[in-house]
C-alpha positions in Angstrom: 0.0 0.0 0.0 1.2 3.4 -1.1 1.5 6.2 1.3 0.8 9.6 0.4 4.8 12.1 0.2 4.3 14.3 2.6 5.0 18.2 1.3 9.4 19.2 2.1 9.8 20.3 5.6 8.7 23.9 5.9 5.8 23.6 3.7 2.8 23.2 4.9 -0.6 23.5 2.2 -2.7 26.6 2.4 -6.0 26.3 4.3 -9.3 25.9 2.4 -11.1 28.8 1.7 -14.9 29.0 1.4 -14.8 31.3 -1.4 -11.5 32.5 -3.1 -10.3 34.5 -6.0 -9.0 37.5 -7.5 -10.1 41.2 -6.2 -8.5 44.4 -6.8 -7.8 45.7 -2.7 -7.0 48.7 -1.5 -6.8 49.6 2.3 -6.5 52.3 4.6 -2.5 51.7 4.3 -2.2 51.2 0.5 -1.7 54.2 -2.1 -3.9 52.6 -5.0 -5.4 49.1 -6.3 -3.7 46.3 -6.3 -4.4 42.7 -7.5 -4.3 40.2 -5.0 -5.8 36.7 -4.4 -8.7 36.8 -1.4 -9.7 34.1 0.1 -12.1 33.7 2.8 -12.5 31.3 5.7 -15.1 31.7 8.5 -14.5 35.1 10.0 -10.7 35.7 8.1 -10.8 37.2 4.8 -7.1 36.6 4.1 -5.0 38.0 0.8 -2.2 36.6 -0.8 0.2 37.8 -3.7 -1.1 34.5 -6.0 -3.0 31.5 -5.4 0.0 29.5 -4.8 1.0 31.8 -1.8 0.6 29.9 1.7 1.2 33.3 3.8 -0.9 36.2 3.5 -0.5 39.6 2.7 -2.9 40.4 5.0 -6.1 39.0 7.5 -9.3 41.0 8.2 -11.2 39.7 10.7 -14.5 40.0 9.8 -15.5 40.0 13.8 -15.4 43.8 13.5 -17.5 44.5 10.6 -19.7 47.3 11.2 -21.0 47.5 7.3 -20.9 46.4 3.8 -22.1 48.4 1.0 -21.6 48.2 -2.5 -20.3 51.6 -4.1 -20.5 50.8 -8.2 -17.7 48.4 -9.0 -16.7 48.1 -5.7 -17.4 46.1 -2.3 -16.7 48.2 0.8 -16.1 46.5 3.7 -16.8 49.3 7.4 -14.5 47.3 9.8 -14.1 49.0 13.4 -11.4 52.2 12.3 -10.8 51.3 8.8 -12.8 50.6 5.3 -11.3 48.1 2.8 -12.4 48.3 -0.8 -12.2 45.4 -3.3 -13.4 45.7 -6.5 -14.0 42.3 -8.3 -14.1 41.4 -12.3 -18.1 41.6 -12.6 -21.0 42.5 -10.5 -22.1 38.4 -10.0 -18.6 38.2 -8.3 -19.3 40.8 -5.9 -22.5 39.4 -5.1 -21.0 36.6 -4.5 -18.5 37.9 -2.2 -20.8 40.0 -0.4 -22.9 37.3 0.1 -20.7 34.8 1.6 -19.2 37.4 3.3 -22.3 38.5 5.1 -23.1 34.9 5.7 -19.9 34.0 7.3 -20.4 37.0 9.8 -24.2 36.3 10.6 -23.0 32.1 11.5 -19.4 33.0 12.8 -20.9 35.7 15.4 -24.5 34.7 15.0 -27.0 37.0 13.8 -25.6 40.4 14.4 -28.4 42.8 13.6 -25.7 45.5 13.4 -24.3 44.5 9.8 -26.6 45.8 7.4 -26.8 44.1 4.3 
């Protein structure tokens, strides 16, 4: 019986996201847009450089989301202090992101009446 190779020392594979993929982000902290890959696991929305990536960028925690609203092309995410914009490839994806997003905060905290859809 075979056994699986486990990945070289150092390695380890990149948790599973419940929704993942592409966004143009931009932060309090960043001058402009930039293309990174979002991924989004219970109450961390984590970006990376590429798919392949295994250590963030950067991890929201959705815990402190006051609001998210939908400004054209773009998703704005109200966290406590701070608003992060992504804006995604069509308006489907960011339903989709705003959707699992608002989902992930109404089971991860249970229902917060206090995030507006």
């Amino acid at each position: 019986m075979e056994r699986p190779v486990p990945p070289p020392r150092g390695t380890r594979p990149r948790a599973r996201h419940y929704y993942e993929g592409f966004v143009d982000k931009r932060g309090p902290r960043d001058q402009d847009y930039r293309r990174v890959w979002a991924g989004l696991r219970g109450l961390k929305l984590a970006f990376y450089r590429d798919p392949q990536e295994h250590e963030p960028l950067e991890v929201l925690d959705l815990g402190e989301l006051a609001a998210v609203r939908a400004e054209g092309a773009a998703l704005v995410l109200g966290m406590e202090g701070q608003e992060v914009t992504m804006k995604t490839e069509s308006w489907e994806t960011q339903e989709m992101w705003r959707g699992f997003i608002l989902t992930m905060t109404k089971v991860g905290a249970g229902h917060r009446p206090g995030v507006p859809g």
